[in-house]
C-alpha positions as CSV (number, residue, x, y, z in Angstrom):
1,X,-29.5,35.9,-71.7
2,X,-27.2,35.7,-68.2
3,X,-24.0,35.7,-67.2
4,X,-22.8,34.7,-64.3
5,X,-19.6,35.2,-62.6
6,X,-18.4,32.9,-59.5
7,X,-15.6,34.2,-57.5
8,X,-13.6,32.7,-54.6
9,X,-13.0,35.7,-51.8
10,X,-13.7,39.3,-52.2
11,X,-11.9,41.7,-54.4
12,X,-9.6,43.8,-51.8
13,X,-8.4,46.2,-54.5
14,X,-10.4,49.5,-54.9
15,X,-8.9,49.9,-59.1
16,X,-9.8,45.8,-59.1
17,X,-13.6,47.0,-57.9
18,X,-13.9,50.0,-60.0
19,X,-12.8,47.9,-63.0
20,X,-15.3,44.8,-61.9
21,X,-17.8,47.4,-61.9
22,X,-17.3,49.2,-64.9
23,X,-17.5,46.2,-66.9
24,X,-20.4,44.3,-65.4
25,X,-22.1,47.6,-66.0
26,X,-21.0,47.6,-70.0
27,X,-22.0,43.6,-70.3
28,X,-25.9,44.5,-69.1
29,X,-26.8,46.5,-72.2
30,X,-26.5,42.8,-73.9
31,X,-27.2,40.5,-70.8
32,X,-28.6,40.4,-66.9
33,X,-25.0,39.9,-65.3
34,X,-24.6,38.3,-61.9
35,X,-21.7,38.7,-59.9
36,X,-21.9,36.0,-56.8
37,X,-18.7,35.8,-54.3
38,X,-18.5,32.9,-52.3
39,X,-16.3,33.3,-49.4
40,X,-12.8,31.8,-49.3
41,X,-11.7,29.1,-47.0
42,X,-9.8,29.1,-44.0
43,X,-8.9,25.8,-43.7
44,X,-5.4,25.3,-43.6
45,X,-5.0,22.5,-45.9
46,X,-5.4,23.4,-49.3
47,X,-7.0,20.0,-50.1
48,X,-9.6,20.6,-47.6
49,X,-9.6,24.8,-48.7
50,X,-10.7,23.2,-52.6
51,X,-12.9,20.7,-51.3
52,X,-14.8,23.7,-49.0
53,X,-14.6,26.6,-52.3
54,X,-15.7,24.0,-54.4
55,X,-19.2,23.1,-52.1
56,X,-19.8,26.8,-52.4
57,X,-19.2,27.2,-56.1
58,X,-21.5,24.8,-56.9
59,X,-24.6,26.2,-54.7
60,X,-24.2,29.4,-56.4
61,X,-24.0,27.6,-60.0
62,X,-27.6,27.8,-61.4
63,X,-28.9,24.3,-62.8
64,X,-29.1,25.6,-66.5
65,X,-25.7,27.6,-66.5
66,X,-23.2,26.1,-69.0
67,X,-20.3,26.2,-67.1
68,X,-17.1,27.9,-68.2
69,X,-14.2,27.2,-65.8
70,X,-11.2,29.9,-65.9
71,X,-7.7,28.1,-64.8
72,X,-4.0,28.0,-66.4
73,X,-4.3,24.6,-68.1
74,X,-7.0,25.5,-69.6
75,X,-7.7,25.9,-73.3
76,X,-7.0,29.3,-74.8
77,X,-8.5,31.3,-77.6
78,X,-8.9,34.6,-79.0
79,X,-11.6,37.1,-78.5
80,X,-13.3,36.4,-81.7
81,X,-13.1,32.6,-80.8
82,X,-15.0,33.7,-77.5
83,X,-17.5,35.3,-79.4
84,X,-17.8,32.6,-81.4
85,X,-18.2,30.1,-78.7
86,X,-20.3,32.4,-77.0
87,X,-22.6,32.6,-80.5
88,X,-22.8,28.9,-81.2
89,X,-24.0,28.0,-77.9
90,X,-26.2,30.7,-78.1
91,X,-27.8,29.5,-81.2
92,X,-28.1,26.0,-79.1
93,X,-29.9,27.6,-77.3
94,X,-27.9,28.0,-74.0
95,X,-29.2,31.3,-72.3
96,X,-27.2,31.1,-69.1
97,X,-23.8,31.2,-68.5
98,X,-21.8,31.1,-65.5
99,X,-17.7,31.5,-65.6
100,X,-15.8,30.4,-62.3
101,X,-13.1,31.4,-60.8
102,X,-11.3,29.9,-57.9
103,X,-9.6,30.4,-55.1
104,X,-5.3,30.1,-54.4
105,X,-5.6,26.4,-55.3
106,X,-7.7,25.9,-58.2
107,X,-10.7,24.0,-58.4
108,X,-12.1,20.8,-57.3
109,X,-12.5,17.7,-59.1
110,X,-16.3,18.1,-58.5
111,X,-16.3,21.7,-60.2
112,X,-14.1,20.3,-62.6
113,X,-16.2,17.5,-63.6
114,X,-19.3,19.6,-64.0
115,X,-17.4,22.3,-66.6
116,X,-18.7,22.4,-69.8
117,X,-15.1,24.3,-71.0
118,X,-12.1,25.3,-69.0
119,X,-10.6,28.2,-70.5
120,X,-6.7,30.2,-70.1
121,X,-6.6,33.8,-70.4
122,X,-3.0,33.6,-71.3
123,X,0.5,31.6,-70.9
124,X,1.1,34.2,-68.3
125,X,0.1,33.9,-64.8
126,X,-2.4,36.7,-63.5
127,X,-3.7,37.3,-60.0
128,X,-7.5,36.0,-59.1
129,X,-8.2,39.5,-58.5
130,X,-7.1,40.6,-61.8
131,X,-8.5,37.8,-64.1
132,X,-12.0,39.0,-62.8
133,X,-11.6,42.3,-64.8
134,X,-10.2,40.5,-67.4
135,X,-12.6,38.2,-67.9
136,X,-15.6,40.6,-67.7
137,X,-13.8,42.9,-70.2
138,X,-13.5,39.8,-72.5
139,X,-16.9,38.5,-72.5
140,X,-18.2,42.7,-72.7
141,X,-15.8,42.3,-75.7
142,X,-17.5,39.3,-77.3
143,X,-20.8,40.7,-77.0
144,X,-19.9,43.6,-78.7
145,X,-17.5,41.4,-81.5
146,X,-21.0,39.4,-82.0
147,X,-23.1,42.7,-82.9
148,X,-20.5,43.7,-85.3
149,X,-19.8,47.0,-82.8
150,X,-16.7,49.2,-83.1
151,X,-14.9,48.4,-79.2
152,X,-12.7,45.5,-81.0
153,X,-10.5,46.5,-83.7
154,X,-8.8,44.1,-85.8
C-alpha cells in the first residue's frame, strides 16, 4: 500500500512542517507515504502558472496511483466515508494512491481529466498550506477508522 501526496510550492510555515511531518510519520505504520513537492510557477499569468503546475503534477503522478484531486468544488464526505472509499478500492485492488494538491489557481484541465475523485475538505476555504496537514491527518484517520482503532470517536 502507498500514498502519495503532490503538492504545489513548499510549505513555508515551521507549525505547517511539523504537522506535515507528524502525520506522514503516523500514516507509515499502515502505508509507504510519499510526500513529492513540485515547485510553483512563476509565470505571471495564472493560465500559463496552471498549465506549468499541472506538467509537473503529472510527472510526479505514478502510472498506477488512483488519483484523488483535493479542490473546493469538489465532493465532500466524512471520515468514515473516506475510510470507506479508501476500503473499497482497496478491496479492488488499488494499492497506490496519490492525492494532489495545487497551487493558487487550481488545477488544470489535464490533472483534472486524469482524477479518479475530486474531493472538498469543507464549505470553508483553507490555505494550501493548511489542507496538507489536514489531509494527511484525514487519511492517518481513515486508516486507523478501517482497523477499528480508538483515534476516531464517534
Amino acid at each position: 500500500m502507498k500514498f502519495r501526496f503532490v503538492f504545489v510550492g513548499k510549505t513555508t510555515e515551521r507549525w505547517l512542517q511539523e504537522g506535515i511531518q507528524e502525520y506522514s510519520k503516523r500514516l507509515e505504520h499502515y502505508a509507504s507515504v510519499e510526500i513529492v513537492v513540485v515547485p510553483g510557477s512563476t509565470n505571471r499569468e495564472p493560465v500559463r502558472q496552471v498549465e506549468e503546475e499541472g506538467n509537473a503534477i503529472l510527472k510526479a503522478i505514478g502510472p498506477k496511483d488512483w488519483l484523488i484531486l483535493l479542490d473546493e468544488h469538489g465532493e465532500t464526505c466524512s471520515s468514515v466515508g473516506l475510510a470507506e472509499l479508501l476500503e473499497k478500492r482497496m478491496s479492488a485492488g488499488i494499492s497506490s494512491f496519490a492525492f494532489v494538491i495545487g497551487g493558487a489557481y487550481g488545477l488544470s484541465a489535464l490533472v483534472r481529466g486524469k482524477a479518479k475523485l475530486t474531493l472538498s475538505l469543507s464549505k470553508l476555504t483553507f490555505t494550501h498550506q493548511m489542507v496538507r496537514v489536514i489531509l494527511l491527518e484525514q487519511v492517518y484517520r481513515a486508516m486507523t477508522i478501517r482497523r477499528g482503532e480508538s483515534y476516531h470517536h464517534v
